[in-house]
C-alpha positions in Angstrom: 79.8 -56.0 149.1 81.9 -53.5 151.5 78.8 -51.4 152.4 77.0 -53.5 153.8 80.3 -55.6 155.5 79.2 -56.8 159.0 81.2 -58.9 161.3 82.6 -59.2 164.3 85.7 -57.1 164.6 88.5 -58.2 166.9 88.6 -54.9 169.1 92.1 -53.8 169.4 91.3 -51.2 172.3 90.2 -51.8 175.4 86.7 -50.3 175.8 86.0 -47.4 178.4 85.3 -47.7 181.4 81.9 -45.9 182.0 82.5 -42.9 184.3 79.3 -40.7 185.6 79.2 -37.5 184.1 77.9 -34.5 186.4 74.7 -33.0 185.6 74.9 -29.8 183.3 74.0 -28.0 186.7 76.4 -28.9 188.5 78.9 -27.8 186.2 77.5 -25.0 185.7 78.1 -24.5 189.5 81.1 -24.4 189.3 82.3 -22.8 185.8 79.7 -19.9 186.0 81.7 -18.2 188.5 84.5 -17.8 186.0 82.4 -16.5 183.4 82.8 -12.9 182.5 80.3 -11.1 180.7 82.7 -9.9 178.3 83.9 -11.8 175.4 87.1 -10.6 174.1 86.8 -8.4 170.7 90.0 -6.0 169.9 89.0 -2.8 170.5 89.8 -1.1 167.1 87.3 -4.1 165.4 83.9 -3.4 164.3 81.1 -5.3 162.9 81.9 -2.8 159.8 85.3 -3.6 159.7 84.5 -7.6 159.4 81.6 -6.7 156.6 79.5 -9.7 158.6 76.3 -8.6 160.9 76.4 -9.8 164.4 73.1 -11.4 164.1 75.3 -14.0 161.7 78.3 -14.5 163.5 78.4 -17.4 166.5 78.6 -16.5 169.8 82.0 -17.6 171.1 82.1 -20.9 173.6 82.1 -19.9 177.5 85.0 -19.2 178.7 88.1 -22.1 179.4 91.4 -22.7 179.1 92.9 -23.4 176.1 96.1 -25.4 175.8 98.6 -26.4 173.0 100.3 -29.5 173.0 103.8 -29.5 170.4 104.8 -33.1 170.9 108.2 -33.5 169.0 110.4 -36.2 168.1 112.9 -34.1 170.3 111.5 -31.5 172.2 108.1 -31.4 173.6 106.3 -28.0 174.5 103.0 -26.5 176.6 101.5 -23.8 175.8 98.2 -22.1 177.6 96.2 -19.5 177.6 92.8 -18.1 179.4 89.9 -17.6 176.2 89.2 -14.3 178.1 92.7 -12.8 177.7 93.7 -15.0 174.3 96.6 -12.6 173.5 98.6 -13.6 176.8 100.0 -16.9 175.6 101.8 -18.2 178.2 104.5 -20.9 177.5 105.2 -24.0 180.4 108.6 -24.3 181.8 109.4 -24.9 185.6 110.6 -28.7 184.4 111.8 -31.0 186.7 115.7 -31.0 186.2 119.2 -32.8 186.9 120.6 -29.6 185.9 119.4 -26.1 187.0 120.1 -23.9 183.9 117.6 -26.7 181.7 114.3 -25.9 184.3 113.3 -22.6 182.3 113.9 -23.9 179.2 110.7 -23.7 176.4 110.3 -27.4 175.9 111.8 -30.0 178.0 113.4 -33.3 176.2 111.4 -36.3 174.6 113.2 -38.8 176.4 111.4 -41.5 179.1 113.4 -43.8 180.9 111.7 -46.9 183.3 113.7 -48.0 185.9 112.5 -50.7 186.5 113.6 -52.6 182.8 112.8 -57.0 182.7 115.8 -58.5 181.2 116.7 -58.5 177.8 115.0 -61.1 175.5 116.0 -64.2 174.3 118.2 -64.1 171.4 116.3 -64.2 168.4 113.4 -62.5 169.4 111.6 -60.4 167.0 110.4 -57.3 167.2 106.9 -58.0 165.9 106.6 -60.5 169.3 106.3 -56.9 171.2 103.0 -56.9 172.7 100.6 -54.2 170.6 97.6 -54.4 173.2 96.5 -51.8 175.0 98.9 -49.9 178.5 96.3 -52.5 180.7 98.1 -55.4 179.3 101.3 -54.7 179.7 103.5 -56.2 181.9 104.8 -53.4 183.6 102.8 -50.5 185.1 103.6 -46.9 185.1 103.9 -44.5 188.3 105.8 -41.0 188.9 108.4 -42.8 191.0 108.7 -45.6 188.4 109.5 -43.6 185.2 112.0 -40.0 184.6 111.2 -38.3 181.5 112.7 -34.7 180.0 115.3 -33.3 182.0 114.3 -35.3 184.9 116.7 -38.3 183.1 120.0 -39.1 184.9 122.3 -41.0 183.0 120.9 -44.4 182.2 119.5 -45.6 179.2 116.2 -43.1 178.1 114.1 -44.0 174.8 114.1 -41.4 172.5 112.8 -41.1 169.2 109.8 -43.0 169.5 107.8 -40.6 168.6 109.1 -42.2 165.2 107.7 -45.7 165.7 104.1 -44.5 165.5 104.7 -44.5 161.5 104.4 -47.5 160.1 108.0 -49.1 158.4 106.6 -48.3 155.1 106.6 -44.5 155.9 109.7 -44.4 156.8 112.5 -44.6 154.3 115.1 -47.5 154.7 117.7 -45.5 155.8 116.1 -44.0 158.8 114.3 -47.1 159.3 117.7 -49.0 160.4 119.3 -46.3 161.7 121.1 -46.8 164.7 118.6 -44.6 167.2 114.9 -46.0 165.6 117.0 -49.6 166.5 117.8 -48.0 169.9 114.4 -47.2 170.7 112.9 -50.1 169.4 115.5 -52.2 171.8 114.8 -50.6 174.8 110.6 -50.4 174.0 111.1 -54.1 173.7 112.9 -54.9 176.8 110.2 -52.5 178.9 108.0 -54.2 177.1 106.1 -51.4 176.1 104.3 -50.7 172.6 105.3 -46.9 170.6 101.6 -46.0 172.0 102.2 -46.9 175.2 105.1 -45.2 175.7 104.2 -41.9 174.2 101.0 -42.3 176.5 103.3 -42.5 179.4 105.0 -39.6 178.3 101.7 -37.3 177.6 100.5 -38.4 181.0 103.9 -36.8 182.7 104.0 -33.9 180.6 99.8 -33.0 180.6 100.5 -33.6 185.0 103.7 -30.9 184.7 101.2 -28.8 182.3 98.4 -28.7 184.8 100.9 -28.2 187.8 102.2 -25.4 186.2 98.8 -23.6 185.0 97.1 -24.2 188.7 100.4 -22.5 190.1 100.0 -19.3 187.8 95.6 -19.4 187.5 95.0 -20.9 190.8 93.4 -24.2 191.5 89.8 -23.6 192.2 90.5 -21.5 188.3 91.6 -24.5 186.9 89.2 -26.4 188.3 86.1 -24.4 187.1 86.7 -23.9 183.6 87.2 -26.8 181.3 90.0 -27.6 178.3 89.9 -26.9 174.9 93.4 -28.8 173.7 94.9 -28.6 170.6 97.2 -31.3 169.7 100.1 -30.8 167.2 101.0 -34.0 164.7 103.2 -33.6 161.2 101.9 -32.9 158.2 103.0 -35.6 156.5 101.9 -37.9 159.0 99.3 -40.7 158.0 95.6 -41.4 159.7 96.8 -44.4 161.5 99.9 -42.7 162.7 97.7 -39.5 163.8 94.9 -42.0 165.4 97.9 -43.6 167.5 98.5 -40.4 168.9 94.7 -40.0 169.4 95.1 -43.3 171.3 97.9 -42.2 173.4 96.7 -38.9 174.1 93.0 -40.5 175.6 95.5 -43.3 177.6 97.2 -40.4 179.2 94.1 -38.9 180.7 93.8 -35.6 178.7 90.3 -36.4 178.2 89.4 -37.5 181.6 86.0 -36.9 182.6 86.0 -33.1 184.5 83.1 -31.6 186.9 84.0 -28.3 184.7 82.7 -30.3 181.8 83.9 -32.3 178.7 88.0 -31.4 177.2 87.8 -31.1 174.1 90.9 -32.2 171.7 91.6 -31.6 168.2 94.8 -31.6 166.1 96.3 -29.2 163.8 99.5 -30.1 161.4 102.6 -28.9 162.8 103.1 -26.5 160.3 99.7 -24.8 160.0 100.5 -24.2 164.2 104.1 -23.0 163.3 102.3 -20.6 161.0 99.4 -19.4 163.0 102.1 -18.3 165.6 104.5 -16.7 162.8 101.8 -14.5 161.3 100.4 -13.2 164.4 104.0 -11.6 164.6 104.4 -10.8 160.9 100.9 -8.8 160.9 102.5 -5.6 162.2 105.8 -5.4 160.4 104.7 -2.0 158.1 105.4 -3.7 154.2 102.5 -6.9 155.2 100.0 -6.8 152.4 97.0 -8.5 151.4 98.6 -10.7 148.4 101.7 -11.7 149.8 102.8 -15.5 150.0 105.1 -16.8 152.2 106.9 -20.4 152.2 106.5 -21.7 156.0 109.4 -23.6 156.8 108.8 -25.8 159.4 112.5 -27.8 160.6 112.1 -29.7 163.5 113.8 -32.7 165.0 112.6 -35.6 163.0 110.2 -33.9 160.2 110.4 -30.6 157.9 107.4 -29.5 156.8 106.8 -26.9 154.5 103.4 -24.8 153.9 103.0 -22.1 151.7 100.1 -19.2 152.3 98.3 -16.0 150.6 97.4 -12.7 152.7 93.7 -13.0 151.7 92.8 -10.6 154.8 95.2 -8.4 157.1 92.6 -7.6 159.4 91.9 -9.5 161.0 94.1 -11.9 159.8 92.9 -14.7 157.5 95.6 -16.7 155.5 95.2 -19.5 152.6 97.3 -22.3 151.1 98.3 -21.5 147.9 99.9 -24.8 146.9 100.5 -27.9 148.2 102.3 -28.4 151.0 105.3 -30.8 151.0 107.6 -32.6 153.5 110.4 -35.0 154.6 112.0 -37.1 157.6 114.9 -34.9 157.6 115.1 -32.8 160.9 117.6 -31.9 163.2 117.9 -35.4 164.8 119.7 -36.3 161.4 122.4 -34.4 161.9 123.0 -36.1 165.7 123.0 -39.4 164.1 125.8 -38.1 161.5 127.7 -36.7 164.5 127.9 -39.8 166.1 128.5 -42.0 163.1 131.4 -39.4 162.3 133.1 -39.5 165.6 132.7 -43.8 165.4 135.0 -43.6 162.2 137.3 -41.2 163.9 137.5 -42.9 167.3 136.9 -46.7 166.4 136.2 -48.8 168.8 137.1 -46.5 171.5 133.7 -45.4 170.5 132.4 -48.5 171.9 131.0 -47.1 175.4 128.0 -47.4 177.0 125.1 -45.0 175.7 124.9 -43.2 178.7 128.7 -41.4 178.1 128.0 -41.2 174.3 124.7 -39.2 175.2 127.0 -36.8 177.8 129.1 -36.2 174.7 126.3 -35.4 171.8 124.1 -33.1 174.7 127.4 -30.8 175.9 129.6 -30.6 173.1 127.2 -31.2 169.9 123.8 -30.4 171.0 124.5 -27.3 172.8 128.0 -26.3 171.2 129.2 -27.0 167.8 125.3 -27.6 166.4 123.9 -24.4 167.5 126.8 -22.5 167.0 127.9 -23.7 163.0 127.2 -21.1 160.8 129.6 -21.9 158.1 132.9 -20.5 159.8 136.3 -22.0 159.3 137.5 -22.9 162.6 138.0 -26.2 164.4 136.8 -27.7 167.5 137.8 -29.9 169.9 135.8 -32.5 171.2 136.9 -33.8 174.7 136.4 -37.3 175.0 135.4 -39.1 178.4 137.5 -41.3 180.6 136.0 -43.9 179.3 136.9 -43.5 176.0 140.2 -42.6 176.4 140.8 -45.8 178.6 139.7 -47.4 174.9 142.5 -46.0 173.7 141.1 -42.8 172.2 143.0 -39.1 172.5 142.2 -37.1 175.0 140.5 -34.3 172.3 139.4 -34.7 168.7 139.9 -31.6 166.1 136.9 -31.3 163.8 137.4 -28.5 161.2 135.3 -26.7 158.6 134.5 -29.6 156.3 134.2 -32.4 159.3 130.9 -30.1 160.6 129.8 -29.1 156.8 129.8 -32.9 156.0 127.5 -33.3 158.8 125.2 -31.0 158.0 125.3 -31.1 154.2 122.7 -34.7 153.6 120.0 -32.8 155.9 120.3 -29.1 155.1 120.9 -30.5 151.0 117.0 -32.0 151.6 115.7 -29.0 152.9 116.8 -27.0 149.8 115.1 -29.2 147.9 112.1 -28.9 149.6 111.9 -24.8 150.1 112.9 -24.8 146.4 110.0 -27.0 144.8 107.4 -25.0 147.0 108.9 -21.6 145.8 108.3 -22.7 142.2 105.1 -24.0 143.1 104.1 -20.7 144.2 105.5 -19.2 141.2 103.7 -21.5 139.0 100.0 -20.9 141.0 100.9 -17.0 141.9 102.5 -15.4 138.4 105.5 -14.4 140.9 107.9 -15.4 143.8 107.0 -15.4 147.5 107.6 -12.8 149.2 109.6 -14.5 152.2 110.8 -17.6 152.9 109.9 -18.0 157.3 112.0 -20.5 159.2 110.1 -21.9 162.8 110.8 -24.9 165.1 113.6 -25.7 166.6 116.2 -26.7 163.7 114.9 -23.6 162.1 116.8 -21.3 164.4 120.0 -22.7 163.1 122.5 -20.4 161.6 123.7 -22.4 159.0 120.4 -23.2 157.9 119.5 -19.3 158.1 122.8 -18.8 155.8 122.6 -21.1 153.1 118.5 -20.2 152.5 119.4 -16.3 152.5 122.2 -16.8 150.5 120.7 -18.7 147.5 117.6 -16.6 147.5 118.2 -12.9 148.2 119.4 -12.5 144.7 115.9 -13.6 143.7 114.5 -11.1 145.6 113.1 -13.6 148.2 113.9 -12.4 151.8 114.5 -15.1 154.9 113.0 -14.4 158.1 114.1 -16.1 161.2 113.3 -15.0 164.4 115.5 -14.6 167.0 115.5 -16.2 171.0 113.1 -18.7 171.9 109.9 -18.0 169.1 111.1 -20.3 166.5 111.3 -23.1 169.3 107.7 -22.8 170.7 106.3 -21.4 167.6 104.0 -24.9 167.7 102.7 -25.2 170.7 102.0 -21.2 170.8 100.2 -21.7 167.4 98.4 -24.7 168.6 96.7 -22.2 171.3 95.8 -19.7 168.6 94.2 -22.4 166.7 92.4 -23.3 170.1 91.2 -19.7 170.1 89.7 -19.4 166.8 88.5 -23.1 167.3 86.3 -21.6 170.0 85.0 -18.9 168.1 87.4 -15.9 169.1 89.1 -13.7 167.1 92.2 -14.4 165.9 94.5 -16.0 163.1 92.7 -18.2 160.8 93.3 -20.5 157.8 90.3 -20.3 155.9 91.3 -23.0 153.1 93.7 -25.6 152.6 94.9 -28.0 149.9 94.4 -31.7 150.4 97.9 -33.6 149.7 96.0 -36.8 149.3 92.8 -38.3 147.8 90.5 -39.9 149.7 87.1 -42.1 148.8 85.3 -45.1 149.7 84.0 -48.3 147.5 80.3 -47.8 145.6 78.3 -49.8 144.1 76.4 -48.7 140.9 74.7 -50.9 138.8 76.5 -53.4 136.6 76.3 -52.5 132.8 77.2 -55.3 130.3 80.2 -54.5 127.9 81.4 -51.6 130.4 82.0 -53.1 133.4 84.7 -56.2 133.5 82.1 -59.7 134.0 84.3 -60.7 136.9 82.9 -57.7 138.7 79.5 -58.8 138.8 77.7 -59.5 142.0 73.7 -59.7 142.2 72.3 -57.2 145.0 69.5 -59.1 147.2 67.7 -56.1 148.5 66.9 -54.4 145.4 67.1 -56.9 142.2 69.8 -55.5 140.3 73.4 -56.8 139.1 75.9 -54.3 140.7 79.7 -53.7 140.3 81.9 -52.1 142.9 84.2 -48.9 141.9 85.9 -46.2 143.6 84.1 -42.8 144.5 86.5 -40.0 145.4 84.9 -37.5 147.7 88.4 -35.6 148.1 91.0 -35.3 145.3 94.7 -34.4 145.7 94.8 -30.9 144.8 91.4 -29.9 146.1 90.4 -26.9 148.0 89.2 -27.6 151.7 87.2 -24.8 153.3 87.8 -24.1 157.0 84.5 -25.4 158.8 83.3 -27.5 156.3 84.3 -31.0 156.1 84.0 -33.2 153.2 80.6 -35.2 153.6 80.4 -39.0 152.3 77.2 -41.1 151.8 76.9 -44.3 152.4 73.9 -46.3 152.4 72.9 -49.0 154.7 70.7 -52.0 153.9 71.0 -55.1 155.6 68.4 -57.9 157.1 66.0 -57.6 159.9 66.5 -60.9 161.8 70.3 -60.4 161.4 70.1 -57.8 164.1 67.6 -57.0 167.4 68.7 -53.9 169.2 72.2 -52.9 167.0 73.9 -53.2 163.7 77.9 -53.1 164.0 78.6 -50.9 161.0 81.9 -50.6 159.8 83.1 -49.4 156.4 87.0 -48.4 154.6 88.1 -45.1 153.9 90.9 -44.7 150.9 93.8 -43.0 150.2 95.8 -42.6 146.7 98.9 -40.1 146.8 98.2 -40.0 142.6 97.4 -36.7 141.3 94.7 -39.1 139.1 93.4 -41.6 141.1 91.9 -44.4 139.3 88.0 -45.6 139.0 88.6 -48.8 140.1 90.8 -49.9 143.2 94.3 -50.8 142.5 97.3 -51.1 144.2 98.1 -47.0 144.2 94.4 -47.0 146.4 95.6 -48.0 150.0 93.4 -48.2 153.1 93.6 -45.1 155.2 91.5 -46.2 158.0 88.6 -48.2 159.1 85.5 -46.4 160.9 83.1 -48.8 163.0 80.6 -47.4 165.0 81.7 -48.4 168.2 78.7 -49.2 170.2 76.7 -50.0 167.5 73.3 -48.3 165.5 70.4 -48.7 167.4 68.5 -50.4 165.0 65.3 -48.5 166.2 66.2 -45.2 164.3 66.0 -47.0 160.8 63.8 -46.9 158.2 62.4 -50.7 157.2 61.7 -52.1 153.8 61.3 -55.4 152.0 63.8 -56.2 149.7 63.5 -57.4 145.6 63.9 -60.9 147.4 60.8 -60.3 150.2 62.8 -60.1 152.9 62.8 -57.2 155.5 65.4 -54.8 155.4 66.8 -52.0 157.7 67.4 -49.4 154.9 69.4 -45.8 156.1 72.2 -43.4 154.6 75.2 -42.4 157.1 77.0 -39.0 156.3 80.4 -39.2 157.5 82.1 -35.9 157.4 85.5 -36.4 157.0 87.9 -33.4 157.7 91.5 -33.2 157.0 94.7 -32.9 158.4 98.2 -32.7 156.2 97.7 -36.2 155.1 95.4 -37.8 157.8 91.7 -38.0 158.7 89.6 -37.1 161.7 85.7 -38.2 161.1 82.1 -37.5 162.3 79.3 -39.4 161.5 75.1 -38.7 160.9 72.2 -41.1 160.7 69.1 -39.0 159.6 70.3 -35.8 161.0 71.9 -36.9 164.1 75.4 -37.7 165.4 76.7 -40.8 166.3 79.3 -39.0 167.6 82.9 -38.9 168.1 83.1 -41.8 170.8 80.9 -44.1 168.7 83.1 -43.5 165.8 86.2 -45.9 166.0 88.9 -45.7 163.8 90.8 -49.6 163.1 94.0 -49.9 162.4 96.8 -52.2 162.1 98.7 -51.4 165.5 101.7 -53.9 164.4 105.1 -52.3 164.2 
């Protein structure tokens, strides 16, 4: 049966490359001279005031930099800051740019263009013949001078989007699946003949180098050199394991966990929202009516996804928050409404629409992006769109009026969604809480829009439900200044924290009990070598939909080993399936709502030396062991550890397989 499933793999990632590590000396070398001897407490907190003896608390981690990462479907953002001065949150900027006014901007676009693109394919060619292996395999190789990315981009055609094409086609609705800029993206991925992983790799390497440049440039280089990296990587919350593993798999091609003398990075991930939050409340704490008891609906709007988490004051000081409800989501961000604009002006223009995408882009960036977009806030007026030579050569006017109910048209499908969404997790809360939230809080970028702003307020300060939305650049980097905080309390600081969350999924593996006549279906039946007995297989759910999840302490699964001596000499490949089921009930027995989330194979193997032998009901010699895998969740995806007898495998013997077709 599936516990004891051996086999040889295919290995769908190129191994590492082994790379000596220094000696704990010699980084000690060099990070000990930026060490203080003062870890950072806020002066007006007290062992008293936190009610826990310092004798129990950890001591935090030595001191390093700590660095968000907000990679969005649109907009990507840095954020840094030094673990000895964790309040100075310092946001990247500085970007490389075409146009002056863009280089001190808070993110910088998610747009890569390679200049150097192999013809198109042959007619016919599907997009499933794109080549899945790893950035070695590819055809084409990635240098500075070879790719443009964020502002950088002249015109020419960039990819955008792709962000997108790390979900799998089943997680994206049909609608967004064939829309005209996920076909754009995967067309030009093809003809660069680059995989969604690839490309976001090449991306992460370009923005991680700007990151650094811009950190050694403020902190110095011999700073930056000394201390190592605690990164925090942002994903959605609605995102799956496999989509979140891709971006594991990019982020390690991209070299942000290249081997350091100031010793091992460190990378985690945090949901999008639970960032956006982390940032918001560290603001909200000193407004004078903040009370333990309060909930607040977190409405994170960005580019491609809205999230939406909902949290409880359970401490103001220092600050500890917890999900009261489930959290909820969509693919119905701001890069909606661009795709509306454009199919809006196609009807209106016809085929004088029919330009290359370099002049449609010039058009969407000056005149929707940073006009009409940002600006709408439900005012009657019109607005004239100035069309290019190009178009007009077409046979187009020289401007196109849009009025009132052109723009509200345009917005209405996106902003209707999110409505939906705020409203169901308002009555959530009032369902779990006996009373409204206090505040709906717009972050990200779509949440700074006005008309967004307007229609929320307006439907809900009758109910007593105020809208917060703040104002300049916070709602915009509220991610990747969150993901820092989470950094912070992720070494042991003070700060923000989450101490529980709600799982939005349930999550188990196959078992094996013993078969019992007239219970369990005949069919079932398989006889179990090692120890005599007739089992069946069902499903065991460690995690339900629904549950509780404490802060610091992951879900453990058992699973035991048993398998045959003269199979293996030195190492046993173990692999095993985790589940999924989106059911509020998920069944006993696996069915088609019970999907795979993931595969974990120990990567190098289990030295077979470590476990326990035994001769099996059939006289045989067995290697008999229990693994723990500790399982710890993130919106709807996974991030694992693993234990045999008390001692990690460890993350890079734990590989996650997925299906990297797209």
């Amino acid at each position: 049966m599936e516990r004891r499933a051996v086999g040889n793999t295919r290995r769908l990632t190129k191994p590492l490359e082994y790379r000596p590590r220094p000696s704990s000396g010699a980084r000690r070398s060099i990070s000990d001279d930026y060490e203080t001897s003062r870890r950072y407490v806020p002066e007006d907190i007290t062992d008293e005031d936190l009610s826990i003896p310092r004798a129990e608390r950890s001591d935090p981690d030595p001191a390093s930099i700590l660095i968000g990462i907000d990679f969005g479907t649109t907009f990507s953002g840095v954020a840094w800051a030094y673990s000895e001065q964790p309040d100075d949150i310092k946001i990247v900027s500085n970007w490389d740019s075409q146009e002056w006014l863009n280089a001190d901007k808070g993110k910088a676009p998610t747009r890569i263009a390679y200049a150097e693109i192999p013809p198109s394919p042959p007619a016919g060619t599907s997009r499933h013949s794109i080549p899945n292996a790893t950035p070695s395999d590819s055809t084409t190789s990635l240098d500075n001078d070879g790719v443009s990315w964020g502002y950088g981009i002249s015109d020419g055609e960039a990819v955008e989007w792709f962000k997108l094409l790390l979900l799998d086609e089943g997680d994206l609705d049909e609608s967004h699946m064939n829309s005209l800029q996920i076909r754009r993206a995967r067309q030009l991925l093809l003809r660069a003949r680059k995989t969604p992983v690839e490309a976001v790799a090449d991306y992460l390497r370009l923005l991680w180098a700007h990151a650094l440049k811009s950190i050694e440039r403020e902190f110095g280089e011999i700073a930056l050199e000394g201390l190592p990296f605690n990164v925090v990587l942002t994903v959605p919350a609605v995102w799956t394991t496999k989509a979140v593993n891709r971006m594991r798999a990019a982020a390690n091609s991209a070299g942000i966990l290249d081997d350091r003398l100031a010793g091992q990075t460190t990378l985690h991930f945090v949901s999008e929202p639970e960032a956006a939050a982390l940032a918001t409340f560290d603001d909200l704490k000193a407004r004078p009516n903040f009370r333990e008891g309060d909930t607040f609906v977190v409405c994170d709007a960005g580019g491609g996804t809205v999230d939406l988490i909902s949290y409880k004051v359970k401490q103001v000081e220092p600050m500890q928050l917890v999900e009261c409800v489930e959290g909820s989501g969509k693919l119905c961000g701001a890069v909606f409404l661009d795709q509306d604009f454009e199919e809006l002006m196609k009807q209106i223009v016809g085929d004088a629409w029919d330009v290359p995408e370099h002049v449609i882009k010039r058009i969407v960036y000056a005149q929707w992006e940073n006009g009409i977009k940002r600006g709408f806030d439900g005012q009657d007026r019109t607005w004239n769109i100035t069309l290019p030579y190009e178009c007009i050569e077409r046979g187009a006017p020289r401007t196109i009026p849009l009025n009132k109910g052109h723009v509200s048209e345009i917005f209405e499908d996106v902003v209707s969604k999110i409505r939906g969404l705020v409203n169901d997790q308002i009555a959530s809360v009032e369902d779990e809480e006996g009373r409204l939230p206090k505040a709906v809080v717009l972050v990200g970028g779509f949440g700074s829009c006005r008309y967004l702003y307007n229609v929320l307020n307006t439907e809900n300060k009758p109910r007593g439900i105020e809208v917060y939305q703040s104002t300049g650049a916070k709602p915009w980097t509220a991610i990747c200044r969150g993901a820092v905080i989470k950094a912070i309390t992720n070494t042991k600081l003070y700060g923000t924290t989450i101490t529980s969350r709600i799982s939005r999924c349930s999550y188990g593996t196959l078992y094996c009990p013993e078969f019992i006549a007239g219970i369990h279906e005949e069919w079932t039946k398989w006889f179990d070598k090692y120890d005599g007995l007739n089992r069946t297989a069902k499903m065991k759910w460690y995690l339900r939909r629904g549950d509780n999840i404490i802060e610091r302490e992951p879900v453990s699964m058992d699973v035991r080993l048993d398998f045959l001596c003269e199979d293996y000499d030195t190492t046993y490949p173990y692999e095993t399936k985790v589940y999924g089921c989106s059911k509020r009930d998920p069944p006993l027995v696996k069915d088609e709502n019970v999907k795979v989330s993931c595969q974990i194979r120990s990567g190098s193997g289990i030295e077979v030396s470590k476990l326990r032998k035994d001769i099996g009901a059939d006289g045989k010699n067995y290697y008999v062991s229990t693994m723990k895998i500790e399982m710890t969740v993130i919106g709807t995806a996974l991030e694992f550890r693993s234990f045999i007898g008390g001692e990690e495998i460890g993350h890079g013997n734990v590989d996650v397989d997925l299906d990297w077709s797209w």
